[in-house]
Each structure stands twice: as structure tokens, then as C-alpha cells.
N, C-alpha and C positions, 0 to 999 in steps of 0.2 A: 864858379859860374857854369863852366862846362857842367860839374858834376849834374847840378840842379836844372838844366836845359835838357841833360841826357833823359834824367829822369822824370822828368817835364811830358816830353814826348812819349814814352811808355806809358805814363798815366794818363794823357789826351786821346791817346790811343784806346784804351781800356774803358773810358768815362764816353767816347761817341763810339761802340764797338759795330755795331749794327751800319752804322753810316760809313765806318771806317770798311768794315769787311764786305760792303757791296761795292764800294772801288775795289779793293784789295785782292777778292774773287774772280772778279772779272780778269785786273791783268795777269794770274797766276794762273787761268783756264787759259788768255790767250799765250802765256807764255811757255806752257808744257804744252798746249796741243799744238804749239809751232815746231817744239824737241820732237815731238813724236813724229808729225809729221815730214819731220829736215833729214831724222838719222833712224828711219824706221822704227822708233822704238822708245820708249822713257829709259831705256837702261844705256842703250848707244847714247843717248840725248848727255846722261849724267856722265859718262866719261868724255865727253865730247867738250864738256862745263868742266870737267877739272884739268883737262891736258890746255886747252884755252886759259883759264886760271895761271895756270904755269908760267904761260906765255906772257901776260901780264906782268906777272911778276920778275921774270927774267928782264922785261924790258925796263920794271924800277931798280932793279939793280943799276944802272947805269947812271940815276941819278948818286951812286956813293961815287960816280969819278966826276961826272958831272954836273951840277946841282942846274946848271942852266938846260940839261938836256930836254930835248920836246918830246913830251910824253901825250902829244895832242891826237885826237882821235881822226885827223886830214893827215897826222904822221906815223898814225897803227902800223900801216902795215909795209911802209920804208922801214921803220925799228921792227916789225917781226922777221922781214927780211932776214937781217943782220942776229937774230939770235938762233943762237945752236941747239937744239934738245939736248936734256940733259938722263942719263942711265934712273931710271926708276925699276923696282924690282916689283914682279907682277902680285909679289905679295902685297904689298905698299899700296900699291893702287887699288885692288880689292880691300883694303880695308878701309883707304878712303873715302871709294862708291857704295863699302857694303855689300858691292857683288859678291858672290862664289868664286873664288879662282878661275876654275878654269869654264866659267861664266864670262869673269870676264877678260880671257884670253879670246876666248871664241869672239865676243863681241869688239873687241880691237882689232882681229883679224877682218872681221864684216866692214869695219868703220877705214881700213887701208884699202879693200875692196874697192870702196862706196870713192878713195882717195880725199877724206875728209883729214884721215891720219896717214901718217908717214914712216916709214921707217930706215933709218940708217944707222951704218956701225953698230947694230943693237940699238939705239937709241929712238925709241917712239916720243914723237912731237904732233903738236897741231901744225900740217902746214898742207893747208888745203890747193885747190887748182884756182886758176885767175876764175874760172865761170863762177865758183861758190864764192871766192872774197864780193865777186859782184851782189849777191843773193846774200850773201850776210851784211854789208854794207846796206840794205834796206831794211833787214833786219832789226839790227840796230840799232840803226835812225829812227823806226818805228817805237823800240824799248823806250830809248833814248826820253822820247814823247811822253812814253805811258809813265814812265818813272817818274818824271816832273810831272807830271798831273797829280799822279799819289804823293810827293812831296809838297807840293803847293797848298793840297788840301792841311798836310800837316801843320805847313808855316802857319797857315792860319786859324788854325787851332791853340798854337801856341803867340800869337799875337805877330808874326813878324811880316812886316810887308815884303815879300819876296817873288818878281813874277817867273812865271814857267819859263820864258824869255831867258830870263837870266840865270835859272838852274841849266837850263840846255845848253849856253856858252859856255857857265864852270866845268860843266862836265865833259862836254867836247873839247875846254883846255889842256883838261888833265886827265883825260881820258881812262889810260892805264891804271892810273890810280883809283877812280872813281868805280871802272867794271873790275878791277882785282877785286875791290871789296862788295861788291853787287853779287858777282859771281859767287864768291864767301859764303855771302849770304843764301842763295840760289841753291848752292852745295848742301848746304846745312838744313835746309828746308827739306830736302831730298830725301839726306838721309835720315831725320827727324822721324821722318813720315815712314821712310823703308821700315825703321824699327819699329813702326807701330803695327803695319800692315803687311812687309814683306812683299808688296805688289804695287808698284805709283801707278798701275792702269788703274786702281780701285780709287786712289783720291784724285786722278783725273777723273774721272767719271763722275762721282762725291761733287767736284766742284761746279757741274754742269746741275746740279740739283740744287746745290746753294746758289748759286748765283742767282736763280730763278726766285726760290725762297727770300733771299736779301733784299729781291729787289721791289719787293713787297712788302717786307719787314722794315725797309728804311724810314720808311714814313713814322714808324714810332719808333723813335732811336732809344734803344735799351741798352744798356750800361754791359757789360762784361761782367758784372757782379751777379745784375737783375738776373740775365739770363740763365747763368749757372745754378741759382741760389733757387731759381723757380721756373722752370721750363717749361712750365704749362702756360705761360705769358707765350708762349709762342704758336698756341694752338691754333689762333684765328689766321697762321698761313699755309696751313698745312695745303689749304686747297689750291697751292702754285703745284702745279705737276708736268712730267714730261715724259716723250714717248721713248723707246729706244731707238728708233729709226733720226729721230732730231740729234740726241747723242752722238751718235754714230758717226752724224754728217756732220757735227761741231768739231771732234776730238780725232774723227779721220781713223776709230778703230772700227774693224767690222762689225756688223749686227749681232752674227751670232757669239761675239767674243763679249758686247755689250751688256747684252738678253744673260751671259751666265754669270758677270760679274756682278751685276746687277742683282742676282740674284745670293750672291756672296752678301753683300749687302745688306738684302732682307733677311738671312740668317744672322747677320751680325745684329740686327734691329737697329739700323740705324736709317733705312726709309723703309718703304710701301709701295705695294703696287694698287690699284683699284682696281676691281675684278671686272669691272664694267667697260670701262675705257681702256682699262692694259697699261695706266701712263703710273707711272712714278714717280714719287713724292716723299721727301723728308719728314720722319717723325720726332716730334718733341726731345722723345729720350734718345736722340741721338745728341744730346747735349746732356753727356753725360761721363763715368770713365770707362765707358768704351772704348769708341774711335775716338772723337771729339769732345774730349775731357779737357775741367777746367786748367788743368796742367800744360795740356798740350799746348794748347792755345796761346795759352799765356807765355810758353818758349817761344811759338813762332811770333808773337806781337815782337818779345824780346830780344831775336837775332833781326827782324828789320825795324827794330827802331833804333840799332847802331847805327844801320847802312844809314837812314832818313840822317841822326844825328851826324856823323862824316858828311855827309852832302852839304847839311843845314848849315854846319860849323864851316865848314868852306868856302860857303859864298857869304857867309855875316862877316867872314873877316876880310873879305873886299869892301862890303857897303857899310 
């Protein structure tokens, strides 16, 4: 049954894509332009997401002496307290992130600066100052929200009565458990996308064009199939467009960092500019194997329809 619910959700996923990917877009713009904006950067942001991960995980460990131990999201940061960082080698971690070595040496160094990370004994850990737990505690709580929105929509895609109410108490149960594998997920997206593009300011940016686009394209909800198989069903939205000055102020990166990557983009042929207006717009064949190939896609529906599946399977087995 598990098998058939997992695989359930991947194909709900795929069969409402259009309607799925205008939730979907929205919380992945508001959730990297919050990275970029918290650790200066999408690359500080993704090491920031795996030494955090760690943390997580160190604190389920405690469940192999404890099974009764509270891994509750009001008991984060009592149990981050009490966990040690542990010796990771700066290779390790660059292959993780996908950074460059000493890319992401320099950026670990900016991220102890900044006191987001820490270091002892040799030993780099996430263990930020009381002001930022304050600021990521609202953080959270705001994910916390968005996540059960995008899951709710799922339940009910696949038939199950489940309200957002009660994904937000499962996950603030078990908290550790529930962002170790969010974060997973989060990571994997990342570097998904590094390897396509080598630059996450480019599908931050990408996403501020789609969003726009989706959010006009919903109204005729086209399959994952439809769209791949013929992407000229998508011409009648080309006329969603946007400026770079709106980017800029959405994603918090400068103008003129926008205006050139933007313009990466138009070499790639995956939008347009209008020569009249100066505003910017996704073109058809950018549903192609370019960037946004039926491949890609189809991984990223893939790595979070595990997370949805873990969540889903978590709270059915209360109700």
C-alpha cells in the first residue's frame, strides 16, 4: 500500500502539473529569495541547509538510546543545545553543495563572520546567536505553513481528508524528523539545478518568470505530459511578463546583477525580452531539453513527492 500511495502522489503530481507547479513555484521563490536574502547569497544559503541538516540528524540520533526522546519543534533548540558538531572534511562538504573547494572554504568563513556558523576544535557546526534563532523561529513557522498548504493540496488530490491544522501539529511533533528530510529534499533541489546551470541566481530568477506565467496558465490545468509532448499549448501565456527592476525587489539581488543574468537566459532561449516595454517573458521552448527539460522535471516532482509521501504517511498513521 505504501508502494502504491508513493506512487500515487508522483502521478497526481504529473496529471495536475500546471496547478501543482503554481503552488509549487511560488513556495520555492519564497523560499530561496529568503536564503539569499538571510546568508547573502544562494551558495551561503545551501551550506547553511546542509550543516543545519546535520543538526537534525545528530539530534535523531538520540532516538537509538531513546525512542521516547522529544524531537518536537518547541524542543529544537534545548536538543540543538546539547549536540556537538562533528569533524567533516572541506572536501566532503564541497561535494555535497557542489561548490568549488575553496569556494566553499571562503563561503564558510563569510557564514562564521556573519556568526551563523561556528567553529570549534576544528569542528564547523550550525550554531547560530540567540538574535538569528529568534529570526529563524519565524522562519519556520512561516515554511512550517507553506509546506502544509502544498501538502493539503496533495491529500486531496489523492483522496484523503487531511487538514493543514493537523499536518502543522505532526510536523511540529516530530519536527527533527520531518525538516531532516525537508531539508534532504531542499539540498537535492539545489544541487539538481547547480548541475544543470552552475549558477542558483539563474533559477531564482527563472522562478520569478514562472510564477507569473503559472499563474495564468492554471486556469487550463495541462498535464506534465501535454506540456512536454507539445509546448505550443502554452503560447497563449507568453503575454505574462516582468520588469527587472520587480525581480530585483522580489529576490533582493541588484538590478544590474539581474538585467545580465537575465540576459544568460535569453541566450539560453529560455525567455524574452520585448523591445518595447523592456519586460520579460518565458518562451514555449523553454519547455524543452534545455533548462527545463521533461527529465528535469520529472526528478524534481520526484525528490518531493518522497518528502509529501513521509509527511502523508505520518499523519495517516494517527488518523
Amino acid at each position: 500500500m505504501e508502494l502504491s500511495l508513493h506512487k500515487n502522489i508522483e502521478n497526481k503530481i504529473l496529471e495536475n502539473y500546471v496547478e501543482y507547479q503554481n503552488l509549487f513555484v511560488e513556495f520555492q521563490s519564497k523560499f530561496l529569495s529568503g536564503l539569499h536574502s538571510r546568508y547573502q547569497g544562494l551558495e551561503n544559503g545551501n551550506l547553511v541547509l546542509y550543516f543545519a541538516k546535520q543538526s537534525h540528524q545528530s539530534i535523531l540520533r538520540q532516538k537509538d538510546y531513546d525512542f521516547n526522546f522529544n524531537i518536537s519543534y518547541e524542543k529544537f533548540w534545548e536538543n540543538h543545545s546539547k549536540i556537538k558538531p562533528k569533524r567533516r572534511s572541506l572536501i566532503r562538504i564541497a561535494e555535497h553543495t557542489l561548490l568549488p573547494k575553496e569556494t566553499a572554504r571562503r563561503k564558510i568563513l563569510q557564514l562564521i563572520k556573519q556568526k551563523v556558523l561556528s567553529k570549534k576544535n576544528k569542528n564547523i557546526g550550525w550554531l547560530p546567536s540567540d538574535q538569528y534563532k529568534q529570526s529563524y523561529n519565524l522562519v519556520v513557522s512561516s515554511e512550517i505553513d507553506d509546506v502544509c498548504k502544498l501538502i493539503s493540496f496533495i491529500c486531496k488530490k489523492v483522496n484523503l481528508s487531511i487538514s493543514k491544522e493537523l499536518l502543522a501539529e505532526e510536523i511540529k511533533e516530530k519536527f527533527s524528523f520531518y525538516w531532516f528530510h525537508y531539508l534532504s529534499a531542499q539540498l537535492n533541489y539545489l544541487r539538481l539545478w547547480s548541475k544543470q546551470v552552475n549558477d542558483l541566481e539563474l533559477v531564482l530568477i527563472f522562478l520569478q518568470l514562472a510564477q507569473l506565467f503559472l499563474s495564468k496558465a492554471r486556469e487550463k490545468n495541462l498535464t506534465h505530459k501535454a506540456i512536454f509532448d507539445d509546448p505550443s499549448l502554452l503560447k497563449e501565456f507568453i503575454s505574462s511578463s516582468i520588469s527587472s527592476t520587480s525581480i530585483s525587489e522580489i529576490t533582493n539581488i541588484p538590478r544590474a546583477t539581474c538585467v545580465r543574468k537575465l540576459e544568460v537566459l535569453i541566450e539560453m532561449k529560455i525567455i524574452s525580452q520585448d523591445q518595447n516595454s523592456k519586460r520579460y517573458y518565458i518562451i514555449p521552448n523553454a519547455m524543452s531539453d534545455n533548462l527545463v527539460s521533461r527529465k528535469v522535471t520529472e526528478k524534481v516532482v520526484k525528490l518531493f513527492s518522497e518528502f509529501f509521501f513521509i509527511c502523508i504517511r505520518g499523519i495517516s498513521s494517527k488518523t
